[in-house]
OpenMM code with the backbone's topology and positions (N, CA, C; nanometers):
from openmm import Vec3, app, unit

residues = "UNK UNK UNK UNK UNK UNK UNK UNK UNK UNK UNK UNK UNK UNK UNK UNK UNK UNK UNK UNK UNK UNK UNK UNK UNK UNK UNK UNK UNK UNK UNK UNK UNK UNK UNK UNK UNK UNK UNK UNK UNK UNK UNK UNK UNK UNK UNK UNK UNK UNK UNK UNK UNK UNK UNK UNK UNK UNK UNK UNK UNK UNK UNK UNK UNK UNK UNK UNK UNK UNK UNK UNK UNK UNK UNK UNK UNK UNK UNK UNK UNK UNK UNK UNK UNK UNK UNK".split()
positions = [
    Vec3(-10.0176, 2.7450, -3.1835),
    Vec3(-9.9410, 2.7948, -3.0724),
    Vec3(-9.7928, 2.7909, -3.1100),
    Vec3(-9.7459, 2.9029, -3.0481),
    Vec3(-9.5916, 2.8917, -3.0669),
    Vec3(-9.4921, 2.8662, -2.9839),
    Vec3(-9.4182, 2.7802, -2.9966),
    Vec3(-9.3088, 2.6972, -2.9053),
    Vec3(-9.1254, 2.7898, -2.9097),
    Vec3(-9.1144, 2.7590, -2.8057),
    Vec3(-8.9427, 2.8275, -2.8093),
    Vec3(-8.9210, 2.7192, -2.7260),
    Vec3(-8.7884, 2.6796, -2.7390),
    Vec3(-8.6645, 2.6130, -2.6865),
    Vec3(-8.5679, 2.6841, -2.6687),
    Vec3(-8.5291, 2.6192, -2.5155),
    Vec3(-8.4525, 2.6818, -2.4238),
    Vec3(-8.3019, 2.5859, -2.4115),
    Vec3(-8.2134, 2.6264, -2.4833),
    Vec3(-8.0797, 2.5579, -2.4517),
    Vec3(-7.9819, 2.6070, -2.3201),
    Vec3(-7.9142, 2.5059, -2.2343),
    Vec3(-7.8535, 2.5806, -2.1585),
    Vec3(-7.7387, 2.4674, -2.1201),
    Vec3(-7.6167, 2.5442, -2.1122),
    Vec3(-7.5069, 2.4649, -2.1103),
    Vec3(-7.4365, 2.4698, -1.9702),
    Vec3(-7.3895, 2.4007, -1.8960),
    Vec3(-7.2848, 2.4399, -1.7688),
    Vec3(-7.1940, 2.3964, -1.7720),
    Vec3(-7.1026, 2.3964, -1.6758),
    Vec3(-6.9512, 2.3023, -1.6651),
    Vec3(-6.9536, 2.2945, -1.5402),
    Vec3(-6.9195, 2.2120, -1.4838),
    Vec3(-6.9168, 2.2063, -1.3398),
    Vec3(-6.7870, 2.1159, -1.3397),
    Vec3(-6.7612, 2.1233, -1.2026),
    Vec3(-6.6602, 2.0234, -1.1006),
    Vec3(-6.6804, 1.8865, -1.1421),
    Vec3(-6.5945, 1.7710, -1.1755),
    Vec3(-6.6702, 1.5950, -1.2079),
    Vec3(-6.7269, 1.5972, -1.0578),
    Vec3(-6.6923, 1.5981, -0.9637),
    Vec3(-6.7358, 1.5372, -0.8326),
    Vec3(-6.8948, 1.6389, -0.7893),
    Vec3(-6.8677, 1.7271, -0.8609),
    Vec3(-7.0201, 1.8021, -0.8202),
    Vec3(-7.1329, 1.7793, -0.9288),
    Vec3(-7.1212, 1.6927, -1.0450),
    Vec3(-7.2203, 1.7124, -1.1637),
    Vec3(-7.3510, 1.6124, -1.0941),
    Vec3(-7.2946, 1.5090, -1.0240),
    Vec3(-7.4740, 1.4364, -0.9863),
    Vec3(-7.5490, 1.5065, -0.9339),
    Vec3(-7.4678, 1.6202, -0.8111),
    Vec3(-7.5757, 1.6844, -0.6607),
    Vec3(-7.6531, 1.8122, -0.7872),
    Vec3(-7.5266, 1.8245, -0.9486),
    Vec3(-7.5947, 1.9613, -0.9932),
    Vec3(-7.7312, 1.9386, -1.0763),
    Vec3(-7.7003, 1.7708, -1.1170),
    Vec3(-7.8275, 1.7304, -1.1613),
    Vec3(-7.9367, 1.6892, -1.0899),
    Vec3(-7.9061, 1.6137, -0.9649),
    Vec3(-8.0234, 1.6719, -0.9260),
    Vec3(-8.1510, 1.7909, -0.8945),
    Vec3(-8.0443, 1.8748, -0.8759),
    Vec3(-8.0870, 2.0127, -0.7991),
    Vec3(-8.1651, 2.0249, -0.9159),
    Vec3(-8.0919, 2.0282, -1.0303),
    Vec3(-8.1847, 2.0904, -1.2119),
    Vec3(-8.3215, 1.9765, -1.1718),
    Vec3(-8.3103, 1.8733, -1.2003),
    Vec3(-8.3954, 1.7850, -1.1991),
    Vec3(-8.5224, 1.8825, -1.1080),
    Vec3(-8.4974, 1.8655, -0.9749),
    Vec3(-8.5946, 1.9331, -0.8510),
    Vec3(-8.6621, 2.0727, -0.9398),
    Vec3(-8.5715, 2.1322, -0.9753),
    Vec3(-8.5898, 2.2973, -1.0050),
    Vec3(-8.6886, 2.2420, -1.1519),
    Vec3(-8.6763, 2.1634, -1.2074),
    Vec3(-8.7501, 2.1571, -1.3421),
    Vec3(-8.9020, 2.0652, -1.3320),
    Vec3(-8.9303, 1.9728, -1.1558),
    Vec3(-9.0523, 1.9287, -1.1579),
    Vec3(-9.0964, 2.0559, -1.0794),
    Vec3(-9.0448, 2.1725, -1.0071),
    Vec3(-9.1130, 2.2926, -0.9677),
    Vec3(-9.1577, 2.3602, -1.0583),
    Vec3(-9.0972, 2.3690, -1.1662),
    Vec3(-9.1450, 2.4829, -1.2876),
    Vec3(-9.2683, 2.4168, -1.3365),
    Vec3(-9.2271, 2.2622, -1.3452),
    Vec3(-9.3649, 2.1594, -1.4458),
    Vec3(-9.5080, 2.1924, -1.3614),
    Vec3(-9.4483, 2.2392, -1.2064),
    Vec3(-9.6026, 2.2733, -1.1469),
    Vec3(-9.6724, 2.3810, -1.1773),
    Vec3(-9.6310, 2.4801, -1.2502),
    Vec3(-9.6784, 2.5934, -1.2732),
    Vec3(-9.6650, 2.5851, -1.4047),
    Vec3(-9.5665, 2.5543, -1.4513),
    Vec3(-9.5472, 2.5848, -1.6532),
    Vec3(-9.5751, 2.4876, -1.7066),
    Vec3(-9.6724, 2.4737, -1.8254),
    Vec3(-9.6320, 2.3539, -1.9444),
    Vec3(-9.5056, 2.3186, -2.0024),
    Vec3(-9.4245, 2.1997, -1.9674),
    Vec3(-9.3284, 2.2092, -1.9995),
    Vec3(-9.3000, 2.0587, -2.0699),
    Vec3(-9.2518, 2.0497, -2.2124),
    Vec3(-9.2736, 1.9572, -2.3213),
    Vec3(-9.1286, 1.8877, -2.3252),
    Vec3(-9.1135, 1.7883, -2.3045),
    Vec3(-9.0123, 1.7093, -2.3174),
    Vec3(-8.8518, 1.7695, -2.2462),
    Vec3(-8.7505, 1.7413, -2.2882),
    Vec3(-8.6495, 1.7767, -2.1959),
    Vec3(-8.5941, 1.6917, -2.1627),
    Vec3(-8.4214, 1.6654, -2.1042),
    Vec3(-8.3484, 1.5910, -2.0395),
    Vec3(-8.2484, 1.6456, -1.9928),
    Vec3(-8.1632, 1.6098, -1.8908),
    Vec3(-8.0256, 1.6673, -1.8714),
    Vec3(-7.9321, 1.5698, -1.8675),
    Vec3(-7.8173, 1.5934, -1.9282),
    Vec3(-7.7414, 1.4919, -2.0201),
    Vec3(-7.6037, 1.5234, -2.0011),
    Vec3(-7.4895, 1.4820, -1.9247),
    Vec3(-7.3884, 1.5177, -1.8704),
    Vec3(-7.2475, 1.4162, -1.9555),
    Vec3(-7.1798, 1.4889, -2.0087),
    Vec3(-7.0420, 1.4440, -2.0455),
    Vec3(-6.8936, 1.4640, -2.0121),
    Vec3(-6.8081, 1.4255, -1.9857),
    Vec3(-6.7138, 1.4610, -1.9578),
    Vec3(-6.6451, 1.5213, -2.0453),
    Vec3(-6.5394, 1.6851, -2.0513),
    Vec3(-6.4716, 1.7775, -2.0803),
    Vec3(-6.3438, 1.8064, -2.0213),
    Vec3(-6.2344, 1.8242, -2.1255),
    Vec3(-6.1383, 1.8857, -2.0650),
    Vec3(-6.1265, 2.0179, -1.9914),
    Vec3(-6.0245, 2.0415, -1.9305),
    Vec3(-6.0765, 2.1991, -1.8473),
    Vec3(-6.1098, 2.2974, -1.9456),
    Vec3(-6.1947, 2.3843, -1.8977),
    Vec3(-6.2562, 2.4321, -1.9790),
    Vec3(-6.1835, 2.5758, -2.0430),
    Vec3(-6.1566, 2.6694, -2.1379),
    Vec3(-6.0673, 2.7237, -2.1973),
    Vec3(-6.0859, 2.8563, -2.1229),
    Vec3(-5.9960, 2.9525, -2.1421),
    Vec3(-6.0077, 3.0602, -2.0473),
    Vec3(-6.1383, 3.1519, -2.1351),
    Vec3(-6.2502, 3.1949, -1.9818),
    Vec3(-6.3131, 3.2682, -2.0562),
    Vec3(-6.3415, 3.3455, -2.1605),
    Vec3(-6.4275, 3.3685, -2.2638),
    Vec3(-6.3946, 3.4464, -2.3374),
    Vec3(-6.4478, 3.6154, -2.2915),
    Vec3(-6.4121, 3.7031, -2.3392),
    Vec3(-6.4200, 3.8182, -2.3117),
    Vec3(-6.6075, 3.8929, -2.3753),
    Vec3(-6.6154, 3.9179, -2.2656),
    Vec3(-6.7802, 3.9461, -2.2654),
    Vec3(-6.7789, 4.1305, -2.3783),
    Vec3(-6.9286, 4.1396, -2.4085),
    Vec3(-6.9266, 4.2764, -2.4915),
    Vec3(-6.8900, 4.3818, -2.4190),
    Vec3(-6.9395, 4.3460, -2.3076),
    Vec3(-6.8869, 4.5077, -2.1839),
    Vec3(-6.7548, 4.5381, -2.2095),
    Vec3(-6.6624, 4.4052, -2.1646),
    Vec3(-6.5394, 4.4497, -2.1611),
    Vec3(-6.4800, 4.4518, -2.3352),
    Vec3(-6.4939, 4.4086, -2.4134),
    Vec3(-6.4647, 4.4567, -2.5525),
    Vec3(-6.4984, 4.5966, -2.5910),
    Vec3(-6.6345, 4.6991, -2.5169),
    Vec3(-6.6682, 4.8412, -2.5591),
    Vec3(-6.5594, 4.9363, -2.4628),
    Vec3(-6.5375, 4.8657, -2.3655),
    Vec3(-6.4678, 4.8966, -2.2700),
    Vec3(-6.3470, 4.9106, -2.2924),
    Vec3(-6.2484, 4.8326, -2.3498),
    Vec3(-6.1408, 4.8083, -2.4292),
    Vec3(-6.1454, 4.9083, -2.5651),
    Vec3(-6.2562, 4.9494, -2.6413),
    Vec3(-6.2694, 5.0247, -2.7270),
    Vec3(-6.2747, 5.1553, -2.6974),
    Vec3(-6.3494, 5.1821, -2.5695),
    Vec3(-6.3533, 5.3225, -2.5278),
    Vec3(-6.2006, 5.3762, -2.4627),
    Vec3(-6.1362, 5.2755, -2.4232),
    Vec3(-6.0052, 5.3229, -2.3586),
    Vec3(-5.8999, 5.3527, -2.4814),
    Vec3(-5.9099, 5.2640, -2.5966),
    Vec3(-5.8490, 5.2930, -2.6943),
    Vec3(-5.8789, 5.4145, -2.7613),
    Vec3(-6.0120, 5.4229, -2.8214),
    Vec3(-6.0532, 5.5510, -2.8570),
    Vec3(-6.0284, 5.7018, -2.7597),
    Vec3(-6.0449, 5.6762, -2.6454),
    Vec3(-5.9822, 5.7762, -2.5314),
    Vec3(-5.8155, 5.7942, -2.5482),
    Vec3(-5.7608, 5.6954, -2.5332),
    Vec3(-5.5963, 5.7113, -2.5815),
    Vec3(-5.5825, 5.8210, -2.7506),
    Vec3(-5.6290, 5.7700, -2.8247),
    Vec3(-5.6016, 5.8263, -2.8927),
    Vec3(-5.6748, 5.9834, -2.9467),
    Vec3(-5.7452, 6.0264, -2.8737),
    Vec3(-5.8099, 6.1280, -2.8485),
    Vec3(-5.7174, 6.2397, -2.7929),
    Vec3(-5.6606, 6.1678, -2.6448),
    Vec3(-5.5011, 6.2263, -2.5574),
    Vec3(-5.3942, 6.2387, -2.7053),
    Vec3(-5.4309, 6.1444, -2.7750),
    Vec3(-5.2824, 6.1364, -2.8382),
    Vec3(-5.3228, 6.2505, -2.9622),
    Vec3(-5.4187, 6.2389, -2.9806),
    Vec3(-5.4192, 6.3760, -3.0896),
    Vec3(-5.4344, 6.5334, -3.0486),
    Vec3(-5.4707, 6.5585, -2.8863),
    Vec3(-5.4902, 6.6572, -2.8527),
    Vec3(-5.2889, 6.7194, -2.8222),
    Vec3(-5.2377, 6.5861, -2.7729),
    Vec3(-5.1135, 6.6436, -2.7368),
    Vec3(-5.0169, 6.7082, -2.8772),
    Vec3(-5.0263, 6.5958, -2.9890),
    Vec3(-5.0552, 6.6636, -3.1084),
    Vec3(-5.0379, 6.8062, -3.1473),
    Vec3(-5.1897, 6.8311, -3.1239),
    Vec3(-5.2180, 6.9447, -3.1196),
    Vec3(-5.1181, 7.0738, -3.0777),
    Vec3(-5.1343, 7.0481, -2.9679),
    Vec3(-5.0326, 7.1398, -2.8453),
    Vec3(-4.9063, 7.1672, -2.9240),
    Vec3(-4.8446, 7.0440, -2.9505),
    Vec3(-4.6682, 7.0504, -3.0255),
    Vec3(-4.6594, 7.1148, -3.1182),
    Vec3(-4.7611, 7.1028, -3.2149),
    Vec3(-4.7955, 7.2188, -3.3458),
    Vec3(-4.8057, 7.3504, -3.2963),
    Vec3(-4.8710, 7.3730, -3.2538),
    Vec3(-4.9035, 7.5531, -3.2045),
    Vec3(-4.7954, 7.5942, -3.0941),
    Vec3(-4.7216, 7.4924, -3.0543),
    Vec3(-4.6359, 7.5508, -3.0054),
    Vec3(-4.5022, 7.5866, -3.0764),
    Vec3(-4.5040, 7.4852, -3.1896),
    Vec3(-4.3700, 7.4944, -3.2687),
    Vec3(-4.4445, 7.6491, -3.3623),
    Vec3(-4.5967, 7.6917, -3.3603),
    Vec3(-4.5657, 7.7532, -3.4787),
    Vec3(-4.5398, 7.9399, -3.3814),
    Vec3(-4.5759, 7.9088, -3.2348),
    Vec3(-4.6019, 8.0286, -3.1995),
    Vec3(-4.4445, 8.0173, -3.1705),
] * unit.nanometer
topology = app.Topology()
chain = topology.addChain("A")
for resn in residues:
    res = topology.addResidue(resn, chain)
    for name in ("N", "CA", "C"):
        topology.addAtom(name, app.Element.getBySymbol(name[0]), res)
């Protein structure tokens, strides 16, 4: 049989991490009622604030398509200045 492991990371509030471990705790003997589920813990440390998001793929293609669009404008206008200087 073949096994996968499931990593999962959060950050929370210090004053909210016990109510969030519990809740995981609850949510993970609900799953054990229906799923085989093999060992596991949830394991909480303290962190400085956490760094500003990083920028997801959407908005990086997104950022690429606006660039590539700019310069699309910028070669069509281009264009225009040539045929106008030659007419």
């Amino acid at each position: 049989m073949i096994y996968r492991k499931i990593n999962m990371e959060l950050i929370v509030i210090e004053d909210e991490a016990e109510a969030v471990v519990e809740q995981l705790n609850a949510a993970l003997d609900r799953l054990e009622a229906e799923h085989t589920i093999f060992g596991g813990d949830i394991e909480t440390s303290p962190i400085e604030e956490p760094k500003a998001p990083r920028r997801s793929a959407l908005t990086h293609t997104m950022a690429a398509g606006e660039t590539a669009a700019s310069a699309v404008k910028m070669a069509g206008e281009k264009v225009v200045n040539a045929l106008r200087k030659v007419i």
